[in-house]
PDB file of N, CA, C and O in Angstrom:
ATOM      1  N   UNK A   1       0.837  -1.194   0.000  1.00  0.00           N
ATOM      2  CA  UNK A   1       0.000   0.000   0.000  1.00  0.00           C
ATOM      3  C   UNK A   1       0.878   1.253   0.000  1.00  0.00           C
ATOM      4  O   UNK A   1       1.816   1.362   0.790  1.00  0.00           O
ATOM      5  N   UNK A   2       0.639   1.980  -0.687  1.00  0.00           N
ATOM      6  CA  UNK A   2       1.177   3.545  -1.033  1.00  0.00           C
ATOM      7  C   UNK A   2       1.046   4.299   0.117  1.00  0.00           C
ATOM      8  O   UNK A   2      -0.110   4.285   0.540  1.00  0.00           O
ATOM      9  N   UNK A   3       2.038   5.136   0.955  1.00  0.00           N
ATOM     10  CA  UNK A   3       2.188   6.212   1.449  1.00  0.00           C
ATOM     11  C   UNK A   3       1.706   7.300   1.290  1.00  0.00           C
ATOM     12  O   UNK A   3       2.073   8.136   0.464  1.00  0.00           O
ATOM     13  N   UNK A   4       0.924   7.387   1.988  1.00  0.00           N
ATOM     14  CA  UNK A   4       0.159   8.889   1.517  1.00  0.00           C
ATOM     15  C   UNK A   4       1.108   9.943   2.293  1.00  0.00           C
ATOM     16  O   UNK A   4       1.456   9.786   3.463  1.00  0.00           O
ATOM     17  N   UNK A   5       1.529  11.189   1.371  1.00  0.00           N
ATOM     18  CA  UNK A   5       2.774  12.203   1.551  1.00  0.00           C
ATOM     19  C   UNK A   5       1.757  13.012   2.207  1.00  0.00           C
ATOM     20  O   UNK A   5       0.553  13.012   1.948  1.00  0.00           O
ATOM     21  N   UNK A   6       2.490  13.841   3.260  1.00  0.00           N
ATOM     22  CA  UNK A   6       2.262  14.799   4.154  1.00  0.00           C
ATOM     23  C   UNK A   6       2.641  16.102   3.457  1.00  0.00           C
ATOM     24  O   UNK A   6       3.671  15.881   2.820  1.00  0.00           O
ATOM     25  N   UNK A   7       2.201  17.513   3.288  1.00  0.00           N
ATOM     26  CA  UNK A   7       2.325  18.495   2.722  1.00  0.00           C
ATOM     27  C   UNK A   7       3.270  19.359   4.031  1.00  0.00           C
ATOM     28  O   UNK A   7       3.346  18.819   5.134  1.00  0.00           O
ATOM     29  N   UNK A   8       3.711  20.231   3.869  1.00  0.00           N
ATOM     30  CA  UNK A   8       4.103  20.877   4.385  1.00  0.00           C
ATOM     31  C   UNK A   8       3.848  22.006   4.613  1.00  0.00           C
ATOM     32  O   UNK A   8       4.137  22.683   3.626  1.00  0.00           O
ATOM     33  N   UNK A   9       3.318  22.787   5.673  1.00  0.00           N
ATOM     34  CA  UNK A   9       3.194  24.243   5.956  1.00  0.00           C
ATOM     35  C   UNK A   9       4.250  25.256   5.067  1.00  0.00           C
ATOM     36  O   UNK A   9       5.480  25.233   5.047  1.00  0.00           O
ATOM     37  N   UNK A  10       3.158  26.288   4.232  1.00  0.00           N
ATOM     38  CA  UNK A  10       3.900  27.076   3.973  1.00  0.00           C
ATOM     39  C   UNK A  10       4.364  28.394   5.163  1.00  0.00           C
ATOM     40  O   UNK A  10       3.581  29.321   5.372  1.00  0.00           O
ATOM     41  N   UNK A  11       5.999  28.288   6.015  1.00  0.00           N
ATOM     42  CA  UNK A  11       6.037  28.973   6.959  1.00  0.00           C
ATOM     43  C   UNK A  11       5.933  30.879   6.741  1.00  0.00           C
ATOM     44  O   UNK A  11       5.756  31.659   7.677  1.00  0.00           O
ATOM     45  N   UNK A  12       6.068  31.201   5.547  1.00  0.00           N
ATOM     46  CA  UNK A  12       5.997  32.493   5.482  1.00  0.00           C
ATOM     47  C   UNK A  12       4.537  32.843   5.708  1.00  0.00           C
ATOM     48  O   UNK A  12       4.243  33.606   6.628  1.00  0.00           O
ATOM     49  N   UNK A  13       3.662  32.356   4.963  1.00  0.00           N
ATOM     50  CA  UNK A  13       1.991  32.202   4.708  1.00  0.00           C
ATOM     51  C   UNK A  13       1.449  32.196   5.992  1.00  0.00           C
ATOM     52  O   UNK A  13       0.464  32.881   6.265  1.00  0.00           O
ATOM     53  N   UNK A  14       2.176  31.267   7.044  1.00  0.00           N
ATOM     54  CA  UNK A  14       2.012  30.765   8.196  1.00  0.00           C
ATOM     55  C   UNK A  14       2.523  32.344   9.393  1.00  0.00           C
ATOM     56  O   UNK A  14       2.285  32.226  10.595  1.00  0.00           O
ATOM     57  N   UNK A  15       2.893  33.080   9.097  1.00  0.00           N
ATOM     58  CA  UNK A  15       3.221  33.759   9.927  1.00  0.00           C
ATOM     59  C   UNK A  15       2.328  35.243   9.560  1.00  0.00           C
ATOM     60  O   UNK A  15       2.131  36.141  10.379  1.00  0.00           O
ATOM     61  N   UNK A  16       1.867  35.239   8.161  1.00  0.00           N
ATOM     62  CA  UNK A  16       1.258  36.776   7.841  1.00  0.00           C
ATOM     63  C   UNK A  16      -0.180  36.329   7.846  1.00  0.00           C
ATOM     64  O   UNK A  16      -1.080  37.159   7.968  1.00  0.00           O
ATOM     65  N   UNK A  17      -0.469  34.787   7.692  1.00  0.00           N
ATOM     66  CA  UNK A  17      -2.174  34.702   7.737  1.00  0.00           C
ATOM     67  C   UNK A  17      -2.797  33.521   8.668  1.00  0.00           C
ATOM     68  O   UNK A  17      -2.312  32.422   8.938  1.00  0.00           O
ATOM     69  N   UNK A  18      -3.933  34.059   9.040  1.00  0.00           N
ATOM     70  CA  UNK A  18      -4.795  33.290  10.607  1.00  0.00           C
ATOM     71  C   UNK A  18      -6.017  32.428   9.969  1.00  0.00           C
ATOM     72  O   UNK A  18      -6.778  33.089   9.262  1.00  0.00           O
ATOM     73  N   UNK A  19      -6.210  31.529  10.065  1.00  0.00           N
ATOM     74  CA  UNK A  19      -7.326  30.617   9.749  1.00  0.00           C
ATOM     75  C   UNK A  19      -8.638  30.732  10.549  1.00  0.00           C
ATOM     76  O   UNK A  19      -8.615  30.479  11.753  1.00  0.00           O
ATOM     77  N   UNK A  20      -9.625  31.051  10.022  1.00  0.00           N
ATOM     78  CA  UNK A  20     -10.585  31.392  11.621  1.00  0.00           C
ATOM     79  C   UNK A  20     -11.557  30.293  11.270  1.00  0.00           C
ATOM     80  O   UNK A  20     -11.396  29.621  10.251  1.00  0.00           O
ATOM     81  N   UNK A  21     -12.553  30.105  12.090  1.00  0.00           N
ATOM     82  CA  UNK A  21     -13.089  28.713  12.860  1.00  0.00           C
ATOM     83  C   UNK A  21     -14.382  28.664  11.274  1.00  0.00           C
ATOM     84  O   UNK A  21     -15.034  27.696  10.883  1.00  0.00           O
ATOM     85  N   UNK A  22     -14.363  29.413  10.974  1.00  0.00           N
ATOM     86  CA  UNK A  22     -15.518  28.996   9.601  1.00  0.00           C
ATOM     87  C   UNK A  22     -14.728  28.666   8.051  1.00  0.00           C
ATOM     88  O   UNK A  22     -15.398  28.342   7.071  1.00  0.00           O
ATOM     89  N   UNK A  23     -13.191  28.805   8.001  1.00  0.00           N
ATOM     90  CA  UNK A  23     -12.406  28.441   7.345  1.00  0.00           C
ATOM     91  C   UNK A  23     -11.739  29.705   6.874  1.00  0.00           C
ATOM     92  O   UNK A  23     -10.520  29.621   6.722  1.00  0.00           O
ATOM     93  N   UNK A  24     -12.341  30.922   6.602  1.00  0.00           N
ATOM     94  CA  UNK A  24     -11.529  32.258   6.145  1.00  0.00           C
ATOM     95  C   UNK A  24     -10.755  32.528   6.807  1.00  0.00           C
ATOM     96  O   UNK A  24     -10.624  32.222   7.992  1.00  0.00           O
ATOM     97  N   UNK A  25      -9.646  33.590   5.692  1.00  0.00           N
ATOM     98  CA  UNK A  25      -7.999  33.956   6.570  1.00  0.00           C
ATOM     99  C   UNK A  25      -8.760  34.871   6.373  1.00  0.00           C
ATOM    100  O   UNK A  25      -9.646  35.294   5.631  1.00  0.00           O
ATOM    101  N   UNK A  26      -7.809  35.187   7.781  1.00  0.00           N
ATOM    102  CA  UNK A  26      -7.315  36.755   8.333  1.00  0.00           C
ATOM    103  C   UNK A  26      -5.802  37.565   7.672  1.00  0.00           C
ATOM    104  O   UNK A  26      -4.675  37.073   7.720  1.00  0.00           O
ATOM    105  N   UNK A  27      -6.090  38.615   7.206  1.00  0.00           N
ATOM    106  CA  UNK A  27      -4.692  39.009   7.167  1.00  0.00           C
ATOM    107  C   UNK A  27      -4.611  40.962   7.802  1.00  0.00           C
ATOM    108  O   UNK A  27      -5.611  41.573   8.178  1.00  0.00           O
ATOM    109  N   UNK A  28      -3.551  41.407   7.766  1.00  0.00           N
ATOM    110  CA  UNK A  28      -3.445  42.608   8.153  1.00  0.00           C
ATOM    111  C   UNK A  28      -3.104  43.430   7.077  1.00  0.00           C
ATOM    112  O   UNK A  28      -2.500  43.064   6.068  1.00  0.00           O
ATOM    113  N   UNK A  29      -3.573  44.725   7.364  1.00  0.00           N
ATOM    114  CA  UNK A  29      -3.620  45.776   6.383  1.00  0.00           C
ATOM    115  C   UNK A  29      -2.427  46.235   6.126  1.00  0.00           C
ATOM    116  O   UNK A  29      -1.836  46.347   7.200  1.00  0.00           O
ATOM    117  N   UNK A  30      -1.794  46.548   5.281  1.00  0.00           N
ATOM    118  CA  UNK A  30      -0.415  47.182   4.104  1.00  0.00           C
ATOM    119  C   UNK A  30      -0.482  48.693   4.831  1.00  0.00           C
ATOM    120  O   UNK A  30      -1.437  49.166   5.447  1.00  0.00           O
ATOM    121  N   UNK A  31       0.902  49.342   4.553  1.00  0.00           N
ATOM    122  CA  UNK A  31       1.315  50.409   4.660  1.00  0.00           C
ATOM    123  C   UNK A  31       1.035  51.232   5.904  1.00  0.00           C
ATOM    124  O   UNK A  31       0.450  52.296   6.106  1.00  0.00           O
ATOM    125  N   UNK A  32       1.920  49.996   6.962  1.00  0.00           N
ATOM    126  CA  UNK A  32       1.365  50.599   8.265  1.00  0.00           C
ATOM    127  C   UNK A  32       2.574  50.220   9.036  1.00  0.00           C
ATOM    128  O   UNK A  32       2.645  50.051  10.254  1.00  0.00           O
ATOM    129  N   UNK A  33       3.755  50.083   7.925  1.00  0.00           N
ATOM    130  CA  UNK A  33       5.042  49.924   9.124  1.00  0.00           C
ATOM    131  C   UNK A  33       6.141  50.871   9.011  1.00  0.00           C
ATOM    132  O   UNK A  33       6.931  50.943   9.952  1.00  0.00           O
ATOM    133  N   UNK A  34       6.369  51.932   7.533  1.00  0.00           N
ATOM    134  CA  UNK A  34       7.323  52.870   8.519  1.00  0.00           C
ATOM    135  C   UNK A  34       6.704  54.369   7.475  1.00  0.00           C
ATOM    136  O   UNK A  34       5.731  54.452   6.726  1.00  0.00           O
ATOM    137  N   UNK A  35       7.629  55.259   7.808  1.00  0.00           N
ATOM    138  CA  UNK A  35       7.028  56.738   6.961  1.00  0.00           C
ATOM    139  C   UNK A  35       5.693  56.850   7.412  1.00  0.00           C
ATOM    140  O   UNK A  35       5.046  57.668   6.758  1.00  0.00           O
ATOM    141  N   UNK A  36       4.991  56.210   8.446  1.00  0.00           N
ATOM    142  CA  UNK A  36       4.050  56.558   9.562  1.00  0.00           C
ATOM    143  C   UNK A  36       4.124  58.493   9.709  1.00  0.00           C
ATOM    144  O   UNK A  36       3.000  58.989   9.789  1.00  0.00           O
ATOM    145  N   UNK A  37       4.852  59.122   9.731  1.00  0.00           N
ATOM    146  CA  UNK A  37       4.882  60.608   9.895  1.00  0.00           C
ATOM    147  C   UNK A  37       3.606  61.338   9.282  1.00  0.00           C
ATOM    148  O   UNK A  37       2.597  61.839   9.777  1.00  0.00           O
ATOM    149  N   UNK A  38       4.147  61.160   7.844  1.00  0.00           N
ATOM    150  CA  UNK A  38       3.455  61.728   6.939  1.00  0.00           C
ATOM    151  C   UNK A  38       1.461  61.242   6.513  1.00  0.00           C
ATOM    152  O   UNK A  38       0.537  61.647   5.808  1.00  0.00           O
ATOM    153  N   UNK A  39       1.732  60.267   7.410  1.00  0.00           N
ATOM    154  CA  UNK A  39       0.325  59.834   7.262  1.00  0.00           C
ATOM    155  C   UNK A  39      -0.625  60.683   8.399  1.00  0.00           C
ATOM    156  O   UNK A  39      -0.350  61.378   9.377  1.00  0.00           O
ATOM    157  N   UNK A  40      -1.730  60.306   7.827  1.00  0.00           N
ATOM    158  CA  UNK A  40      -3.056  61.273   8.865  1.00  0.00           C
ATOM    159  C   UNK A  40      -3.333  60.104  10.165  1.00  0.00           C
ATOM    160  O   UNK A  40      -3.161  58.890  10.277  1.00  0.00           O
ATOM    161  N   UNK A  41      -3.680  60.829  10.750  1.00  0.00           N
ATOM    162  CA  UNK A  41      -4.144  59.786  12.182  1.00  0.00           C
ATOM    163  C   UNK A  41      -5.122  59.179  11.547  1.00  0.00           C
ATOM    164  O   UNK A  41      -4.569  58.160  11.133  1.00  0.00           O
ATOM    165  N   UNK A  42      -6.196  59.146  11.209  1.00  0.00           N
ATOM    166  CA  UNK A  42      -7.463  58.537  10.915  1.00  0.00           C
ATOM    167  C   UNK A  42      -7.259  57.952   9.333  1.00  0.00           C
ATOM    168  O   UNK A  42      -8.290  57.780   8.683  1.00  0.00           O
ATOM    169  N   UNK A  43      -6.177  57.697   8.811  1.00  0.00           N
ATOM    170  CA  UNK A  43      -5.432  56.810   8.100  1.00  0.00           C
ATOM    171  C   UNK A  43      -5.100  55.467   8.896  1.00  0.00           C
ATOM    172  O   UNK A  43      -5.625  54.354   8.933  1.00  0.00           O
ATOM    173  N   UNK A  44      -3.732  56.200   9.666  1.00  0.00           N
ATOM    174  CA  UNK A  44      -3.141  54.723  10.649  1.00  0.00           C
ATOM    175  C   UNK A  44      -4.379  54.358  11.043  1.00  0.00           C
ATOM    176  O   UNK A  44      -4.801  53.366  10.450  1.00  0.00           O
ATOM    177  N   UNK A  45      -5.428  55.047  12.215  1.00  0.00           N
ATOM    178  CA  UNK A  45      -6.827  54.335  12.772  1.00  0.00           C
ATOM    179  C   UNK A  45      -7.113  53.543  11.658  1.00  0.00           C
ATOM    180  O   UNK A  45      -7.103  52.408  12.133  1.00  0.00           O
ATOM    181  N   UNK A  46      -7.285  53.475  10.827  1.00  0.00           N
ATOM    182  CA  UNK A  46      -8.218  52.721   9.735  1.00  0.00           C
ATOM    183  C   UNK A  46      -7.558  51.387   9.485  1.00  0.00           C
ATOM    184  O   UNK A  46      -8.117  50.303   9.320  1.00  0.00           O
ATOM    185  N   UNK A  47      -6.007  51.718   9.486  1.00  0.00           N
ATOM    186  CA  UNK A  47      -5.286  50.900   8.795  1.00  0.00           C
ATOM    187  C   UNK A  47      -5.358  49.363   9.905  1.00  0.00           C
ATOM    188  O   UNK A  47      -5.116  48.187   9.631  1.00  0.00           O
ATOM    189  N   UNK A  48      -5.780  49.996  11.158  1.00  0.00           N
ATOM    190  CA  UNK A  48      -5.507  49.131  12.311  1.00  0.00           C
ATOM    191  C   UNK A  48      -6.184  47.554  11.954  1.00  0.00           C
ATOM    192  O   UNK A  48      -6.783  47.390  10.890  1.00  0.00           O
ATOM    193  N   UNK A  49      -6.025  46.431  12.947  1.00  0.00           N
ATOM    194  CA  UNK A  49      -7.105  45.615  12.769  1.00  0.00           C
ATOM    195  C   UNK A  49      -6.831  44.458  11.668  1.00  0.00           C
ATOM    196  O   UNK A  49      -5.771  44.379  11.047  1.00  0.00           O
ATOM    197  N   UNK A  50      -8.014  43.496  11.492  1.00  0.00           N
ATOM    198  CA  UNK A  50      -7.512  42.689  10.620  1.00  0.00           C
ATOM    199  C   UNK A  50      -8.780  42.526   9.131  1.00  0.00           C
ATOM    200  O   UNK A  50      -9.931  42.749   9.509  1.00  0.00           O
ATOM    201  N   UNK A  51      -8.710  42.336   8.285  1.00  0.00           N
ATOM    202  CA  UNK A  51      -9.315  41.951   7.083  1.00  0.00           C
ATOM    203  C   UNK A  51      -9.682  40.565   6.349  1.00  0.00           C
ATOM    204  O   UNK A  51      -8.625  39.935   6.316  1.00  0.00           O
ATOM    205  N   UNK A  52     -10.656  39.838   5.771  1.00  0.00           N
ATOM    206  CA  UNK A  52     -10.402  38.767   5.466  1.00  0.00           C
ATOM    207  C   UNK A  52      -9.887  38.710   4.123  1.00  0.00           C
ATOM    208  O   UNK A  52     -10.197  39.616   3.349  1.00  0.00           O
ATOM    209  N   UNK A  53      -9.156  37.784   3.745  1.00  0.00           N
ATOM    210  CA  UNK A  53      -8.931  37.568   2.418  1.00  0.00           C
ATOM    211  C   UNK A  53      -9.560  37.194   1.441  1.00  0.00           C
ATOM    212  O   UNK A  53     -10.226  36.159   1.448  1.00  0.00           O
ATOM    213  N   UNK A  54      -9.441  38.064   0.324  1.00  0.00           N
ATOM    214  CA  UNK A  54     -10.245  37.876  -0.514  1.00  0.00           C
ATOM    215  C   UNK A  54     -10.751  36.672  -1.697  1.00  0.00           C
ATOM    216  O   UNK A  54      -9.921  36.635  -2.605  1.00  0.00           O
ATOM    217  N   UNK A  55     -11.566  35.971  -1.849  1.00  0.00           N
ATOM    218  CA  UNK A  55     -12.132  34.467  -2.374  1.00  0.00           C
ATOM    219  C   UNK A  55     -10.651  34.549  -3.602  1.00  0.00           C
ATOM    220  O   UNK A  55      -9.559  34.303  -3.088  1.00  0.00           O
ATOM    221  N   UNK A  56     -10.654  34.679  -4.204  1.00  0.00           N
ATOM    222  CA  UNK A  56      -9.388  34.425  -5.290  1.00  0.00           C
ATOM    223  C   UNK A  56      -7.948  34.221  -4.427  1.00  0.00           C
ATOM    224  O   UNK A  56      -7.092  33.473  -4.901  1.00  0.00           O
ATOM    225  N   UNK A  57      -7.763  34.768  -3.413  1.00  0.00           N
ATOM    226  CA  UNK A  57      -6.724  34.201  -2.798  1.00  0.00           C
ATOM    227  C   UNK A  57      -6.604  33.075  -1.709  1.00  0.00           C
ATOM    228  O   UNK A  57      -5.649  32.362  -1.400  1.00  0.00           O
ATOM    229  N   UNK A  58      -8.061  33.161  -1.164  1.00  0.00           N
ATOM    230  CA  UNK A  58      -7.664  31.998  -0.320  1.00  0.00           C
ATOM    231  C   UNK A  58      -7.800  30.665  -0.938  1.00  0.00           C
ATOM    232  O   UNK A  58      -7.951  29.849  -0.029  1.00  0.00           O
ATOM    233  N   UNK A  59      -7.811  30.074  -2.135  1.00  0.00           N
ATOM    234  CA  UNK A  59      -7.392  28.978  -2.672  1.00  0.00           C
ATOM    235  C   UNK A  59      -6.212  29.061  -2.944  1.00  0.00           C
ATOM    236  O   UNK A  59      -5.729  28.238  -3.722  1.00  0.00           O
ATOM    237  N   UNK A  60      -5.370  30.142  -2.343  1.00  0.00           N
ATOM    238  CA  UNK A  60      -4.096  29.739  -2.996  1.00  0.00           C
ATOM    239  C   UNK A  60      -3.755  29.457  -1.442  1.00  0.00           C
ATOM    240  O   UNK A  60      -2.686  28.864  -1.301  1.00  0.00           O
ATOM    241  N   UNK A  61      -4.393  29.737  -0.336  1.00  0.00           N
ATOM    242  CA  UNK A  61      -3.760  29.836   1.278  1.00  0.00           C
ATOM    243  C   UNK A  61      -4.222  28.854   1.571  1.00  0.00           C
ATOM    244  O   UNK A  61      -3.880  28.421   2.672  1.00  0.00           O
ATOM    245  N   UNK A  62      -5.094  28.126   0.846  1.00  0.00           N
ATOM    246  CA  UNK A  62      -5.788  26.716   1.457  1.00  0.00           C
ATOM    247  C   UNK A  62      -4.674  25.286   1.224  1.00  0.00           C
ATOM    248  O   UNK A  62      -4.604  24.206   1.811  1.00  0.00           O
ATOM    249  N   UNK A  63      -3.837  25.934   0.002  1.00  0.00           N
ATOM    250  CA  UNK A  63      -2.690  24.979  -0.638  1.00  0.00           C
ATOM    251  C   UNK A  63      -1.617  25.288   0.385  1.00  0.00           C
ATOM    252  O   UNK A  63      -1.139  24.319   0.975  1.00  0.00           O
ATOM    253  N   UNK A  64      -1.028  26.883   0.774  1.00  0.00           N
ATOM    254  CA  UNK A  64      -0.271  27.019   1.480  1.00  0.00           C
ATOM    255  C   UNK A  64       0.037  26.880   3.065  1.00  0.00           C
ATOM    256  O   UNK A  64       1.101  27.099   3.642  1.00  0.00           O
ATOM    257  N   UNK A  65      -1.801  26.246   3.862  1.00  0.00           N
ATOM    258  CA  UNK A  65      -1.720  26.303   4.934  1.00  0.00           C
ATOM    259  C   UNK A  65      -2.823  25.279   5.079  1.00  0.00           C
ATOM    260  O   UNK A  65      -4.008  25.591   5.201  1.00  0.00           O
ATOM    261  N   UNK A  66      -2.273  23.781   5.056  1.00  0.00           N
ATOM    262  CA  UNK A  66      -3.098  22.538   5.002  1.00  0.00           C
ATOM    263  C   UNK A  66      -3.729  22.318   6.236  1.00  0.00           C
ATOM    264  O   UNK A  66      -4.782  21.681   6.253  1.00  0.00           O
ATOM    265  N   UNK A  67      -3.080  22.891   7.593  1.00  0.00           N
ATOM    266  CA  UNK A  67      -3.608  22.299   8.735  1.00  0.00           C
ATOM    267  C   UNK A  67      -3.765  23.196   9.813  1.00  0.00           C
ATOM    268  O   UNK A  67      -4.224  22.799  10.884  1.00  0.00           O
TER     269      UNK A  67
END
């Protein structure tokens, strides 16, 4: 009988996106780590927090984050 192969966590994927209990990732919002100065407060506020990913990508996070 054949070995069924184990996939491997993709660890980068694994560190920028969260799996939540109904199956959608979580990820965090862009352009919120430096040159912070020049931005408006109620920019950064906005930027805060997390987002889900959008249906065209999470088939690619479902390959990159099996378990």
């Amino acid at each position: 009988m054949a070995k069924k192969l184990k996939i491997k966590t993709h660890k980068g994927a694994a560190k920028r996106f969260k799996k939540t209990k109904s199956g959608k990732f979580l990820r965090s919002k862009a352009f919120k780590r430096h040159i912070l100065s020049s931005k408006t407060t109620k920019r950064k506020r906005q930027l805060r927090g997390s987002v889900t990913v959008s249906d065209g990508d999470s088939a690619k996070l479902e390959r990159m984050l099996p378990y």
